[in-house]
Structure formats: C-alpha cells, structure tokens
C-alpha positions in Angstrom: 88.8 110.7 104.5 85.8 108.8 105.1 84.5 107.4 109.0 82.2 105.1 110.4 80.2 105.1 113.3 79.6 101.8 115.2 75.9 102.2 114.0 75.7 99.4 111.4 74.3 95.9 113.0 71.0 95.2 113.4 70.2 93.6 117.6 69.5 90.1 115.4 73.1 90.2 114.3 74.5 91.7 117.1 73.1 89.3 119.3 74.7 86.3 117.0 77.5 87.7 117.2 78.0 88.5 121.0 76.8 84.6 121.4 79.4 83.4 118.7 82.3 85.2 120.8 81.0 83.7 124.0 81.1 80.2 122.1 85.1 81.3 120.6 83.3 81.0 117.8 84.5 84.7 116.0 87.1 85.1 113.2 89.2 87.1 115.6 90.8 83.6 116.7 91.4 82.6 113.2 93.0 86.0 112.3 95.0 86.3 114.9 96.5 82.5 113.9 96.6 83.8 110.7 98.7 86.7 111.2 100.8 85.5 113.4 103.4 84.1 110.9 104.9 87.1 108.7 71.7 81.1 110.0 69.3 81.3 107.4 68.3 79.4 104.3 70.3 80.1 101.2 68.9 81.6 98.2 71.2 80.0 95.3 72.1 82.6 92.7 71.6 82.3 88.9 74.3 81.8 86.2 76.0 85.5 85.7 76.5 86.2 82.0 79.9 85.8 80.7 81.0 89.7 79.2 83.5 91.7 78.8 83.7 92.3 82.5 85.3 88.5 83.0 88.6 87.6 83.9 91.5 88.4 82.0 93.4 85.5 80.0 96.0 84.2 82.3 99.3 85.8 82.3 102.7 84.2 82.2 103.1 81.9 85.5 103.6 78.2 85.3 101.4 75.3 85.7 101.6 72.9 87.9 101.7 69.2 87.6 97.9 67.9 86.6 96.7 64.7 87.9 94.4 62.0 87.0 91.2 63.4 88.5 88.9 60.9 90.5 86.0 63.1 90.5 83.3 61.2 88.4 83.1 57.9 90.2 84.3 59.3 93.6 81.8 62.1 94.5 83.8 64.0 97.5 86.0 66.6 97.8 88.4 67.3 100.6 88.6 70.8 101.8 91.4 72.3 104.4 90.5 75.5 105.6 90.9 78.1 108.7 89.4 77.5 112.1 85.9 79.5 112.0 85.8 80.6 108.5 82.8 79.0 107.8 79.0 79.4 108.5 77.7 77.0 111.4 74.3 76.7 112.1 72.8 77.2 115.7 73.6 73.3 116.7 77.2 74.5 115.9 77.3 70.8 113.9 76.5 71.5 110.4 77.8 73.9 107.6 74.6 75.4 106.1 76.1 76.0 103.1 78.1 73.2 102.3 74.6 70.9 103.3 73.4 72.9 100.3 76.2 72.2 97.8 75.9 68.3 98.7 72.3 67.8 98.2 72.5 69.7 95.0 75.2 68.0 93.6 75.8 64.7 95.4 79.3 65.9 96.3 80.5 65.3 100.0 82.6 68.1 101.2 85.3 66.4 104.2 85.3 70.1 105.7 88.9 69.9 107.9 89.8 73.5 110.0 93.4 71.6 109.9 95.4 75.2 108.9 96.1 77.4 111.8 99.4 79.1 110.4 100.5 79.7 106.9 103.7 79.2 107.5 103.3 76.3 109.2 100.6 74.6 107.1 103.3 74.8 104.1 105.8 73.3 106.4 103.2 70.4 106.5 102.5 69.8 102.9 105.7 70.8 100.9 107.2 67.8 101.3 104.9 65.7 99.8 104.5 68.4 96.6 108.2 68.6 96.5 107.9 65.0 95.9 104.7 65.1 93.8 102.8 63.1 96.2 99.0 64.1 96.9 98.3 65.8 100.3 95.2 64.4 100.8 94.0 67.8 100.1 91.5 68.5 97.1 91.2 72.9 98.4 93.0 74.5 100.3 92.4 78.4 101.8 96.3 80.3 101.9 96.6 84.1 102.6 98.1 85.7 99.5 101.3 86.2 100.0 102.1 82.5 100.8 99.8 81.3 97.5 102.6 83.4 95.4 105.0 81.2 96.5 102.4 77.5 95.7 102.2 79.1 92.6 106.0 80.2 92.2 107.1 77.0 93.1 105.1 75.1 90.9 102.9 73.3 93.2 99.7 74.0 92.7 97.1 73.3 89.3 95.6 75.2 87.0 92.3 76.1 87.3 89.8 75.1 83.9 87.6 78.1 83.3 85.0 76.1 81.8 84.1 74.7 85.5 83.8 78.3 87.0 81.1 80.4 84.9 80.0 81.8 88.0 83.3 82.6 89.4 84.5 83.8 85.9 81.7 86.5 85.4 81.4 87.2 89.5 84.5 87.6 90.7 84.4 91.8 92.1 87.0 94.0 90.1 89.1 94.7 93.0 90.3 91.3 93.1 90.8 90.4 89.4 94.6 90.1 88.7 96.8 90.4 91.6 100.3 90.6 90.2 101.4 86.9 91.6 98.4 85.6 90.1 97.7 87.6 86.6 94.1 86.2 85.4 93.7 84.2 88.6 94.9 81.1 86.4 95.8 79.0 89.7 93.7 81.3 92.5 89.9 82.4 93.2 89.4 84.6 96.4 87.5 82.8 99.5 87.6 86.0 101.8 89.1 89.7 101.4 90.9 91.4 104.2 90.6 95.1 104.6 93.2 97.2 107.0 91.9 100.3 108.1 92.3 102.5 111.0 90.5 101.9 114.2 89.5 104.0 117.1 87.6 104.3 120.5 86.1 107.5 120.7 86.1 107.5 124.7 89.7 107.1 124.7 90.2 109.9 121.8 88.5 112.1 124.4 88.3 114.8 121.1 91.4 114.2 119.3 90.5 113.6 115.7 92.1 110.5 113.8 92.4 110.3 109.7 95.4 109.6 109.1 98.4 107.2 110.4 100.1 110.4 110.3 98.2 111.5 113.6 99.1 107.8 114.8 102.3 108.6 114.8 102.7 111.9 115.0 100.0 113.4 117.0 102.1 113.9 121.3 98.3 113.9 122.4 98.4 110.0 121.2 101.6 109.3 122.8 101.7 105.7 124.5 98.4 105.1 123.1 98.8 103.5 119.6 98.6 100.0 117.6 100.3 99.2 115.1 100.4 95.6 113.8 103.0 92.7 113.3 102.0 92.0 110.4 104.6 93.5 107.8 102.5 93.9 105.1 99.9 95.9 106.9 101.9 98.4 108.8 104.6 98.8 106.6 101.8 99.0 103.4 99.8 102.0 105.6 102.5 103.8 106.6 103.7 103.6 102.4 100.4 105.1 101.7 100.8 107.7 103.8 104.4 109.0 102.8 102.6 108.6 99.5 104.5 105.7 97.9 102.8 102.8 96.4 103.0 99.3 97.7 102.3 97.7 94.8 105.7 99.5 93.2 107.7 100.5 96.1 111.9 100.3 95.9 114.5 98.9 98.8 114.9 102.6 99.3 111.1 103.2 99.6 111.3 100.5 101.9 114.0 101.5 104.4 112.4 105.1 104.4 108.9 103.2 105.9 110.9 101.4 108.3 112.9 104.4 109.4 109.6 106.9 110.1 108.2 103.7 112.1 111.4 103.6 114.1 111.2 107.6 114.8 107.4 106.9 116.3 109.0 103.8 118.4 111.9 105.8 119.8 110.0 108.8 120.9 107.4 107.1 122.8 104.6 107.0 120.5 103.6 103.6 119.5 102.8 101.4 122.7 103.1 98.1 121.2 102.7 96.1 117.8 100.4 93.4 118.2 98.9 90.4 116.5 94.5 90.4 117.4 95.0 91.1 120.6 94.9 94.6 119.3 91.1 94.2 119.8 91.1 93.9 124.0 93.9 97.2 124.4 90.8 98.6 121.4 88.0 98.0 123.6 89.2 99.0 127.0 90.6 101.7 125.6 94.4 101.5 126.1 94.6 102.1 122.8 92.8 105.4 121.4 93.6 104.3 118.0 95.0 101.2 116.0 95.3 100.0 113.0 93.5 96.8 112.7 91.6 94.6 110.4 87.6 95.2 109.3 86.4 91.8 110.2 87.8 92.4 113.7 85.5 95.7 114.1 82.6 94.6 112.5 82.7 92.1 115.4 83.9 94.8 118.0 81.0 97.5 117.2 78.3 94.5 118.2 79.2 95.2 122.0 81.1 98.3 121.9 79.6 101.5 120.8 83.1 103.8 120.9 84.4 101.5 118.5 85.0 103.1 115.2 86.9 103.0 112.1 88.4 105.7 109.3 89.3 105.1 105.9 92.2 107.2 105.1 92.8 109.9 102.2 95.8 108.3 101.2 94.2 104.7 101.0 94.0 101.5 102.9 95.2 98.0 102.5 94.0 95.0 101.3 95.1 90.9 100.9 93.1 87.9 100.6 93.1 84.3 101.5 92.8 82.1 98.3 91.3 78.7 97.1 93.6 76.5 95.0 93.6 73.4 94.3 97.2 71.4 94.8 98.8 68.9 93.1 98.0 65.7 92.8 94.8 66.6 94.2 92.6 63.5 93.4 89.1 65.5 92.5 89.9 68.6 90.5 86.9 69.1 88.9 84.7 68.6 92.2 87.1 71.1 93.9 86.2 73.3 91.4 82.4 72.8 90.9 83.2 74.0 94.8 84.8 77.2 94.4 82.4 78.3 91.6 79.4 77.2 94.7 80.9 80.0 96.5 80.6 82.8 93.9 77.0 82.2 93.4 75.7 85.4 95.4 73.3 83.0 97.6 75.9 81.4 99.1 78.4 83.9 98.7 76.0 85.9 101.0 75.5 83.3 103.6 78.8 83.2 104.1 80.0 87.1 104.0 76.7 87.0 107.1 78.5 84.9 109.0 82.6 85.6 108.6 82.1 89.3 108.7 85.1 89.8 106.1 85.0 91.2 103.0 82.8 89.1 99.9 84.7 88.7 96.5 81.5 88.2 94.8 80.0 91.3 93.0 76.4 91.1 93.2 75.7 89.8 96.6 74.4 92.4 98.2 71.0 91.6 97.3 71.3 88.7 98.6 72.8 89.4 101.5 70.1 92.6 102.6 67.9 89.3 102.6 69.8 88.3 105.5 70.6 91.3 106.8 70.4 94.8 105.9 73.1 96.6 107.4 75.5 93.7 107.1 74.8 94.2 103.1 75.7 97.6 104.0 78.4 97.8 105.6 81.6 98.6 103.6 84.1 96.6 105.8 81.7 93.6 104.5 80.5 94.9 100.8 83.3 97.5 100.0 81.2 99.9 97.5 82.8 101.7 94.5 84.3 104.6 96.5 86.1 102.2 99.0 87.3 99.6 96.3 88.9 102.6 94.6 90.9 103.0 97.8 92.0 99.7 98.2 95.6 99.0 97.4 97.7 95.8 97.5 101.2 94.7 98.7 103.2 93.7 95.6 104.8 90.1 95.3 108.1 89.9 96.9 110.9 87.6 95.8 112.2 85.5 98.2 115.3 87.4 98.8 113.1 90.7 99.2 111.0 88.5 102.0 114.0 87.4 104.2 115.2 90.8 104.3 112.0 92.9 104.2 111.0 90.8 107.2 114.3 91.0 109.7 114.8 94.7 109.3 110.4 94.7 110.5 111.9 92.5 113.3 114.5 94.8 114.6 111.9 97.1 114.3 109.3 95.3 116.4 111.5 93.8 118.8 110.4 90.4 117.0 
C-alpha cells in the first residue's frame, strides 16, 4: 500500500490552480459531465526512435470506412473535445499549445469543447455515421468504454502509422493494447484517468485507510463513505479487492461485487455514491474517505492540506479518453499530424501542467520538471514504474453485458 501526502505543488501551481477554480476553469467540471453517463512556452520534443518498444501490429478489429482526405489543399482540422481539457493561457483566449502546432505547420485547429456527455455526444453523431455522412468532425476525445463501441460499430478510421512516429515510439506501456483496441489501430490516448482512494485526514481523526475493505467495512467509517456512480470504477475497486480481475472477471464475479456493495449499503456504511461532487463532501469532511479520481485531488491538495490519497495493495483503476478520427472525416492526415503533436513530450508536458490528469507520453517528465517540479513528480500526473504496475483496466463489455451490468449497478445505487 502506498500514500500520499498533500505535499506535492509548488505556491506557483497552487496559486494557478486556486485562480483556475475561481474562473470554473478546473477539470472537475468536465469530469463530473463525463462521468455522469454510465502557462509557459513549449519546449517541442525530438523524434523518439522507432524500437522494439513500439506498438504492437494491430489485432483483429475492423476498419472503418476511409474517406477522400482534404488535407493538402485545405490546411485545418476540426477538433471536438471536453470542456476544460485543454491549456488556456492567462487571457483565457488562446490554446498555447495548439498556437504552437499552427505556426509550425500551417494547420488551423477549429478547437470546439462541444462534448459534455458520452452518451449523449454519440446520440449526436451516430446518425450521420450510420448513414456515412461526415460529422463535421476531423478528432474527436471519447472515454474508453464508448470508443469500443466507434470502433465495434465500424465508425471510426484506421489510423496510418506512418503519420505518428512520435506517438508510435512514445506512447507509455501502460496504455499500449487495451483489449477493445489491440495495437491502438483506430485509438491514441489524449488523457489517462487514475481511481484511487481519497481521504481527509481531519475527518479520519486516526482511523487508517488502505484498502476499500476499510471503506466498507471499518463501523468507525460508518455514514462517512464515497463511493462513485460510475460502474466501472466502483465495481472495478471493489473486484480488486475480493481479488478478482476486471480485465477477466465472470457474470458470477460480477454479482458477487454487486452483492458485498449492497451488504455495505444496507448496514449503513456507504453515505452516498456520487458523481464529482464527491470532492465538496471530501473537502468539508463529510466524507472521511472516498474513492475518487487523481485529477480531482491533484486539484483538491492546492487548497486543502487534509486531503490525501492511498494506492491500494490490491491495485487501482484506470480508463482513458481517446483521440480518433471518424468517418468521413474530411482531413485525416492533418488530424493525425495532430495526435502525433501531442506525444511530442514538449507539448505533451504543457498539457499534463495544465489538465492535472495522467500523461500517456513516456518521456515527459523532463519536460514537464521544466514547468514544474513537483507536478513532474507527482504520480497521479506521471505514474512511475511501481504505480503503472498497479494499474488495471475494466475489460470490454458486449452490449448485452452493458445493459445488464449497468441496471443491477442501478438498483444498487438507487439510480
């Protein structure tokens, strides 16, 4: 079991960070959107050599449908992404980063913060791939579990290696071949997403936390812990800790999750499942403990110091929100000149400063300690070897696995 201390962020960070919350500026807004459906100049990073260390060949998934690409005489690209999940400089006008792509390559990113719910974003742009119309979208940014279904139902394209030598050799280990992408044919990480297990030391008043075991069985906790709405994430700890995998578990594996949850529920011990407003119960201490996300408590520690987290023995959870590139799209090769922008380290690191999440790019912590030191180290930000070892994912479900997976975590949450 390992812990942190809120000790990490230097008073320049901190102080960016307490302003960007005052402005609604921090990633807590986007996260909770997210999960609510089931400043300085870059320093550009060299090509990374092409080893043995790259990506896997692809495995068996299907393409989707290619389309005549635009992106020679028409130098733009049009990006969809999450609301604050980009750097912003001080004027709160410009994208540091992407001013840096377009004057190095000509390429005009239309930056649009036009996806505030998974499932409601593919609402929005199934029809037209159903119909193989383009969205108007060139890259788009979806959480994992909804990219396994793009990719399923054939609507996104595959990706040509040969325009991503940095994202081929730079790409960290831990996100290599997720089982609904094998090779990351169709998918390249924009932002990791660690679950861990979150505390406030006032409120613990002495009672020690490693485990969701104590969450939900320690009486000296009772009516005082978080768990979250998200599926994945409570069901996926709670898996680790009976010592199943979620990458492999059964129905039966399943049910018996659900059925120790429903034990801590009845008996008084969970006080409520929440989406990011875990983070204001966190802070004034009405919850002692909580599991939560690690971009949420990089953010928290900057004006809290009780705030603390604890990687458990048994492991912690981790997904990703992904850049593909849909069909139809009208300038492939731009989009993708983009993605391999971002796993340059220099702007990898610009961007892991200012979203607090976790960087896919091995090889930016160099980089980033230019920035800022503790930031580069900080594991919720730069997982190091230890942590990555820890990190386990939730497996692909089919669509029959989702719709019933998710109403018995309903019942359960009084969804």
């Amino acid at each position: 079991m390992e812990q942190y201390e809120p000790d990490r962020l230097s008073p320049a960070v901190a102080a960016a960070m307490r302003r960007s919350l005052r402005n609604g500026r921090a990633a807590m807004t986007r996260r909770s959107l997210l999960r609510a459906s089931a400043g300085g100049a870059l320093t550009l990073g060299g090509l990374g050599a092409l080893s043995a260390c790259g990506i896997p060949a692809a495995g068996k998934t299907s393409g989707g449908v290619s389309a005549d690409d635009h992106s020679a005489k028409e130098k733009e690209v049009n990006f969809s992404n999450w609301p604050e999940y980009i750097d912003v400089d001080d004027s709160g006008k410009h994208h540091p980063t992407l001013d840096a792509f377009r004057k190095r390559t000509g390429i005009t990113v239309k930056y649009t913060e036009d996806i505030n719910d998974n499932d409601e974003f593919f609402g929005k742009i199934q029809p037209q791939l159903a119909a193989g119309q383009d969205t108007g979208r060139d890259l788009i940014v979806l959480t994992d579990w909804l990219a396994a279904r793009m990719i399923r139902l054939g609507y996104v394209q595959k990706l040509d290696a040969s325009n991503l030598p940095h994202a081929f050799a730079n790409l960290s280990d831990q996100f290599r071949s997720p089982d609904w992408d094998p090779g990351r044919a169709y998918s390249y990480v924009w932002q990791g997403i660690s679950t861990v297990i979150a505390y406030n030391k006032q409120a613990l008043d002495g009672v020690e936390v490693k485990s969701v075991s104590d969450l939900l069985d320690n009486p000296k906790l009772k009516g005082r812990v978080g768990l979250l709405t998200e599926m994945r994430d409570t069901v996926g700890m709670t898996m680790l800790d009976m010592g199943k995998d979620p990458a492999k578990f059964t129905d039966d594996d399943y049910d018996a999750v659900i059925a120790r949850l429903q034990k801590a529920v009845d008996k008084g011990q969970i006080r409520r499942f929440t989406g990011n407003d875990y983070t204001s119960d966190l802070t004034k201490g009405d919850f002692a403990a909580c599991v939560a996300w690690g971009g949420d408590i990089v953010q928290l520690q900057a004006d809290n110091p009780h705030v603390g987290y604890v990687i458990p023995d048994s492991g912690y959870m981790t997904s990703t929100d992904n850049m593909m590139i849909p069909n139809k799209a009208r300038h492939k090769t731009n989009a993708e000149r983009l993605i391999d922008y971002y796993y340059e380290p220099g702007p990898a690191a610009e961007l892991a400063a200012y979203v607090n999440y976790v960087s896919p790019v091995a090889g930016v912590v160099p980089y980033l300690a230019k920035i800022d030191k503790s930031a580069a180290s900080n594991p919720l930000i730069v997982p190091d070897r230890a942590m990555q070892a820890k990190s386990h994912a939730f497996r692909a479900l089919s669509s029959k696995e989702e719709t019933a997976y998710q109403q018995k975590f309903a019942k359960l949450t009084g969804a």
